[in-house]
C-alpha positions as CSV (number, residue, x, y, z in Angstrom):
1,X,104.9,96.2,-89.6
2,X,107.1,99.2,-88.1
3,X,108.0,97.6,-85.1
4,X,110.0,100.5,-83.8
5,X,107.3,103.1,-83.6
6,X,108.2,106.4,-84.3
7,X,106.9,110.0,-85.2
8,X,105.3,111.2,-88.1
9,X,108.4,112.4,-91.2
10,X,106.9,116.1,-92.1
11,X,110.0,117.7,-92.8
12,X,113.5,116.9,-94.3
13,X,116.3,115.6,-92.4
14,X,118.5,117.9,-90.9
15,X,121.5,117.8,-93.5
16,X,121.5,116.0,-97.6
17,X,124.6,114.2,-95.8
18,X,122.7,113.0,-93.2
19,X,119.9,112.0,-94.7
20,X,122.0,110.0,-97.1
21,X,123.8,108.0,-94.7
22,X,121.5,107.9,-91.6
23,X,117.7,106.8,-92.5
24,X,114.7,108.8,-91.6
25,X,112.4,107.8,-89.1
26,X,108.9,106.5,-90.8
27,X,105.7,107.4,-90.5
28,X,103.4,105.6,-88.1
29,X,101.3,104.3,-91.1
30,X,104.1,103.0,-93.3
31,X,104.0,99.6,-92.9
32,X,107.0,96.2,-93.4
33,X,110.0,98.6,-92.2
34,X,110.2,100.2,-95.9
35,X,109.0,104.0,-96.4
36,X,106.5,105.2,-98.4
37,X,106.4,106.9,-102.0
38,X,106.8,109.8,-99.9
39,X,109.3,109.3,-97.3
40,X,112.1,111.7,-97.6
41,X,115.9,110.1,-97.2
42,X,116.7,106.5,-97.6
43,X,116.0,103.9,-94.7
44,X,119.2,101.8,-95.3
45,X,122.2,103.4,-97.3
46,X,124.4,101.4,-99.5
47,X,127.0,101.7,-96.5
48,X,125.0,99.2,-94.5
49,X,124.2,96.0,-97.0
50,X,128.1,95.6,-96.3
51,X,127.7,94.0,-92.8
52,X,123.7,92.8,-93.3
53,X,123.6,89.0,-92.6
54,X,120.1,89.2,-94.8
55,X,117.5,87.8,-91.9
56,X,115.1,88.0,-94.0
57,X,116.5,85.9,-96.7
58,X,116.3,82.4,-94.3
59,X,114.1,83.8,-91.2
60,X,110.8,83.5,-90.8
61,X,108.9,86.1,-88.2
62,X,106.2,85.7,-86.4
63,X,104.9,89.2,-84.4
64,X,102.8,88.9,-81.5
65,X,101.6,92.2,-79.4
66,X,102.3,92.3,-75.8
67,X,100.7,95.5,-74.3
68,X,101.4,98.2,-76.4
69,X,104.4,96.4,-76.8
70,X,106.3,94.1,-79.7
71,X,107.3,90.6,-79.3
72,X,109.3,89.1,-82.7
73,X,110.0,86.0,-82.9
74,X,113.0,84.6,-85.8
75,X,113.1,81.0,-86.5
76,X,115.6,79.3,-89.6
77,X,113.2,78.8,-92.6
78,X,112.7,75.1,-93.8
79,X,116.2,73.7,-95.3
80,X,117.5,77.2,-94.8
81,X,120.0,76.9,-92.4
82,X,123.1,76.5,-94.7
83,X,121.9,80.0,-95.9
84,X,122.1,81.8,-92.9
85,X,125.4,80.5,-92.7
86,X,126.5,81.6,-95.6
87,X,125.0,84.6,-95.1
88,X,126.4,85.7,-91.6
89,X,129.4,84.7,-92.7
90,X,130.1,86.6,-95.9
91,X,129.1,89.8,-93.3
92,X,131.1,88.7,-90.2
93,X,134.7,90.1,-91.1
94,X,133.4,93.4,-92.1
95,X,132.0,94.2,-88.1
96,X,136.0,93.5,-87.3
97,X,137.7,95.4,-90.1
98,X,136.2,98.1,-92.6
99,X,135.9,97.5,-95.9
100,X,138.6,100.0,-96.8
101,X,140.9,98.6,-94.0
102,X,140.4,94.7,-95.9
103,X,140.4,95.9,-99.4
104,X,144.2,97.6,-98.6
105,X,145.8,95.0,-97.2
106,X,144.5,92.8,-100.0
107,X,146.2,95.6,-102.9
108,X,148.9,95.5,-101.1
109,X,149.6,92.4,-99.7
110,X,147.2,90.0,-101.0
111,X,144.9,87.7,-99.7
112,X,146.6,85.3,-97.6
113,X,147.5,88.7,-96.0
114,X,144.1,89.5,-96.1
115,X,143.3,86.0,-94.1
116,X,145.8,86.5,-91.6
117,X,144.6,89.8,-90.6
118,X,140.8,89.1,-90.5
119,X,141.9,86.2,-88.7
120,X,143.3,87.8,-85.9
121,X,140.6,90.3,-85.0
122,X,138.2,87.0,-84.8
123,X,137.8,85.7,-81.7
124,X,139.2,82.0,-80.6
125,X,137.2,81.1,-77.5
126,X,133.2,79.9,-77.4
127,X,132.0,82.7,-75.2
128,X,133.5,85.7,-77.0
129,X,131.9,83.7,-80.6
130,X,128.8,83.5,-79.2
131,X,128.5,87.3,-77.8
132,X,129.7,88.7,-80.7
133,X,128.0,86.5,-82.8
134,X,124.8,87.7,-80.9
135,X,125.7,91.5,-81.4
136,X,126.1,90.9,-84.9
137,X,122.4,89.4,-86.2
138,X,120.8,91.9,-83.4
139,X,122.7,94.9,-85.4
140,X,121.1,93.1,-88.6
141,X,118.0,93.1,-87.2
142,X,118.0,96.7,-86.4
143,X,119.5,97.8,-89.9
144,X,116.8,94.9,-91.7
145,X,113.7,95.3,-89.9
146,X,113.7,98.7,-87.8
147,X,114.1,102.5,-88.9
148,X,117.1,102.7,-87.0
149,X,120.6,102.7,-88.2
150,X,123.7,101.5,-86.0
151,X,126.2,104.5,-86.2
152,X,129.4,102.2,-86.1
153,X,130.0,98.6,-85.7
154,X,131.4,98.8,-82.5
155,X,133.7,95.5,-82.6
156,X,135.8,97.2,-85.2
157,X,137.4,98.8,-82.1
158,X,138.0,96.0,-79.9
159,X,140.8,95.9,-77.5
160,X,141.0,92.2,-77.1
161,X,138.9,89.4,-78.9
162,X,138.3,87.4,-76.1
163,X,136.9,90.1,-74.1
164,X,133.5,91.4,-74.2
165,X,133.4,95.7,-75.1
166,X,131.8,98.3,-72.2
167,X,128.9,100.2,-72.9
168,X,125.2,99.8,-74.4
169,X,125.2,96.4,-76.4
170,X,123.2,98.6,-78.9
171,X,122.7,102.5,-80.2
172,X,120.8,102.6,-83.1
173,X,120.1,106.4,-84.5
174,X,117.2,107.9,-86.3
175,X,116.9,111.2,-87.9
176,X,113.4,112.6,-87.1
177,X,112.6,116.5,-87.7
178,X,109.8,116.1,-84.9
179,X,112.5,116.0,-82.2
180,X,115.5,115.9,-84.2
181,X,117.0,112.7,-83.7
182,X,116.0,109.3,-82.2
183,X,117.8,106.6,-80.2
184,X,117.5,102.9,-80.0
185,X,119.1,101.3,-76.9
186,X,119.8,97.6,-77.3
187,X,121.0,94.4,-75.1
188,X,122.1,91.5,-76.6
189,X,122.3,88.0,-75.0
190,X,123.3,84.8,-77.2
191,X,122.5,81.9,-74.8
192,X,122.4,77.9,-75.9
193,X,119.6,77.6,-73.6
194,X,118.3,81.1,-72.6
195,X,116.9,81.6,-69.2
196,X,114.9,83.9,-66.9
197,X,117.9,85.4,-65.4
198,X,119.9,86.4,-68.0
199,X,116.4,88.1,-69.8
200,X,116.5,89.9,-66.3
201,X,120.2,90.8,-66.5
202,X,119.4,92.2,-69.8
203,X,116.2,93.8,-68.4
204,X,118.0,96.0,-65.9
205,X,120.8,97.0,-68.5
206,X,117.9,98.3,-70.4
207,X,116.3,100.4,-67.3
208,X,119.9,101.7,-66.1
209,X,120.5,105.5,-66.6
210,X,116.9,105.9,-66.8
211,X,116.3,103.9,-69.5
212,X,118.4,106.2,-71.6
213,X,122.0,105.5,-73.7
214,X,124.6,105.7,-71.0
215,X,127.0,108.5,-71.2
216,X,129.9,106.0,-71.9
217,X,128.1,104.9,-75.1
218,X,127.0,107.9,-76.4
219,X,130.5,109.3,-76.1
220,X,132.8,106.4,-77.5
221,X,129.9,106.1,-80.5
222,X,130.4,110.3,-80.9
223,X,134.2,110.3,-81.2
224,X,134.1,107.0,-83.6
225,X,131.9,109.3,-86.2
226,X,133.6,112.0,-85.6
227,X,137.2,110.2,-86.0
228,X,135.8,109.0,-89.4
229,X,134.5,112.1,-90.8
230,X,131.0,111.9,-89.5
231,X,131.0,114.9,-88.0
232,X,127.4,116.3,-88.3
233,X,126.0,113.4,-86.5
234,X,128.8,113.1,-84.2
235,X,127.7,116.6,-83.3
236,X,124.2,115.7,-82.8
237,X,125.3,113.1,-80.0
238,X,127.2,115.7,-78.8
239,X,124.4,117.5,-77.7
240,X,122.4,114.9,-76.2
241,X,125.3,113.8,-74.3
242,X,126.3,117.3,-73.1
243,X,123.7,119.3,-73.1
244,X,120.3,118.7,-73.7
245,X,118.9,115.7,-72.0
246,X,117.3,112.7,-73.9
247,X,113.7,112.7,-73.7
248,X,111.5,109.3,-73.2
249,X,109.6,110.5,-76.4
250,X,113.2,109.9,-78.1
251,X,113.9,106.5,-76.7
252,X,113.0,102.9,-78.1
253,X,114.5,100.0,-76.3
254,X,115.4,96.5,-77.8
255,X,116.0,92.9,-75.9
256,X,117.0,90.8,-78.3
257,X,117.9,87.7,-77.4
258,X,119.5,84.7,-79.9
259,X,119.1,81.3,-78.3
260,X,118.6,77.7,-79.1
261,X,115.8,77.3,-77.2
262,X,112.2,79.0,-77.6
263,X,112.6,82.3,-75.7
264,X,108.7,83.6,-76.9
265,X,107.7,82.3,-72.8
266,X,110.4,84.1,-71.0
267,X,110.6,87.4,-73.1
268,X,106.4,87.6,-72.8
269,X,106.6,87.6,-69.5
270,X,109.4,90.0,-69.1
271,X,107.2,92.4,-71.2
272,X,104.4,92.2,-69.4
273,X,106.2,92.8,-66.3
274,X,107.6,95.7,-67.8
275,X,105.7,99.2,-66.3
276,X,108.2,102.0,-68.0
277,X,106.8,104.4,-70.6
278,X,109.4,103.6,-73.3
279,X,108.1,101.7,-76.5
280,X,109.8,98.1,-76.1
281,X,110.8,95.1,-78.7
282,X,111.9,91.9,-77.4
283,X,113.2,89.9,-80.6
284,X,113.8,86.0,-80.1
285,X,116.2,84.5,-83.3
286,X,116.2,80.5,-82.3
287,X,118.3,78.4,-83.8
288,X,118.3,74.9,-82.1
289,X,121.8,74.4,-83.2
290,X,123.1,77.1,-81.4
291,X,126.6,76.2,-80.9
292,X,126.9,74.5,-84.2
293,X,125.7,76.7,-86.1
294,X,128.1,79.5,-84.3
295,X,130.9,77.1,-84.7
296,X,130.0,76.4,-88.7
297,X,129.5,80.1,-89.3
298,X,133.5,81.2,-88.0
299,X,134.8,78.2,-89.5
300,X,133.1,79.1,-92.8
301,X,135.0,82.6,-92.5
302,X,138.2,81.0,-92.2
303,X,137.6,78.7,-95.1
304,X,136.8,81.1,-96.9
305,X,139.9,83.5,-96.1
306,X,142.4,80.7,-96.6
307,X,140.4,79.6,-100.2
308,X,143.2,80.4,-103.1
């Protein structure tokens, strides 16, 4: 199931680069997130499996319509657990450093080098864990399950590890000929035990600017690609940000919430109460062991940094 819906593909993506690196948007009918014989592009480039924490590997998903609307719900599969740590964790250092960045400290200085670097981009306190921690399975989700690609992986320019970054949790980007490009705005909340209020919170993030990518976002996400030699999309955001205003047509919005308690309750009812015109997916990962699992997952990366 596509749960991102988006415009018919009946033309090819605006540049070969482009359609190289960024995926294509599917067509209505093509079904599980992957694109048919005939989809032009690739959804997910070999740049992305870098940082994918492999949801589908230990989650199981359950999809229940709301409205017109998408409610997903992510649950560990049976003994699976010890999977999805492994998994996250073997992904987590590359949202803090490029691969590039890792893999030249490690010719040049080796690994314990290596360790000590990753180590200090990580951060030490139970909040910041758990937010970035959040940010990085709902960027998974959107590279694993969605036709939407994250332009950059934002924490990779952090300022301070304890501290939480500005700006749309979220931007996920979709090349579509129809209307040239699409844009995913997402908010992220990683809760032990979620609630109605912070659903809200997230709610309202979602609805401010009009529902569209705030200017802030769109801007620091532009100069990233274009500092790293994506210049033909940063160009693109360019545009939206500058010139032409984003259309709803354009927009998709994603709550996505991971939690240790059920959140399938509170996120139904926040759809339903939901009256905009732009397509919505509230995604629910449990995992009952919230903090442990959180906990296991960073310990895991420092194990396996300081591993001879």
């Amino acid at each position: 199931m596509n749960v991102l819906r988006t415009s018919g593909l009946s033309a090819v993506v605006c540049s070969r680069s482009l359609s190289k690196r960024y995926p294509v948007c599917l067509h209505p009918h093509d079904v599980n997130g992957s694109p048919s014989s005939n989809t032009l592009g690739v959804l997910v480039s070999d740049l992305w499996s870098e940082v994918v924490a492999k949801l589908k590997s230990w989650c199981k998903q359950t999809t229940t319509k709301i409205n017109s609307h998408d409610l997903i719900y992510l649950e560990p599969k049976s003994a699976a657990l010890s999977t999805g740590i492994s998994a996250v964790a073997s992904v987590l250092p590359g949202h803090y450093a490029a691969a590039d960045r890792i893999a030249g400290i490690l010719r040049r200085l080796g690994k314990s080098a290596v360790a000590d670097y990753v180590q200090t981009k990580l951060p030490q306190g139970a909040k910041a864990r758990s937010g970035d921690l959040g940010e990085i399975l709902a960027t998974s989700y959107v590279t694993e399950f969605t036709s939407y690609g994250i332009g950059i992986y934002k924490l990779r320019w952090s300022d301070h590890r304890e501290m939480a970054m500005r700006g749309d949790d979220i931007l996920g980007i979709c090349i579509d000929p129809t209307v040239k490009v699409k844009f995913l705005k997402g908010e992220v909340k990683s809760r032990a035990a979620l609630n109605k209020k912070t659903v809200d919170e997230a709610r309202a993030a979602l609805a401010s600017n009009h529902g569209r990518p705030t200017p802030h976002a769109l801007a620091f996400v532009a100069d990233r690609l274009f500092e790293t030699g994506e210049t033909a999309l940063a160009e693109i955001i360019d545009e939206y940000q500058l010139k032409t205003r984003i259309k709803v047509k354009q927009l998709s919005h994603l709550l996505f919430v991971f939690t240790g308690n059920n959140p399938s309750a509170i996120l139904t009812t926040n759809l339903n109460a939901y009256s905009g015109r732009i397509p919505q997916v509230a995604v629910g990962l449990r995992v009952s062991t919230h903090q442990a699992f959180i906990k296991q997952v960073f310990e895991k990366v420092i194990a396996d940094g300081n591993n001879p």
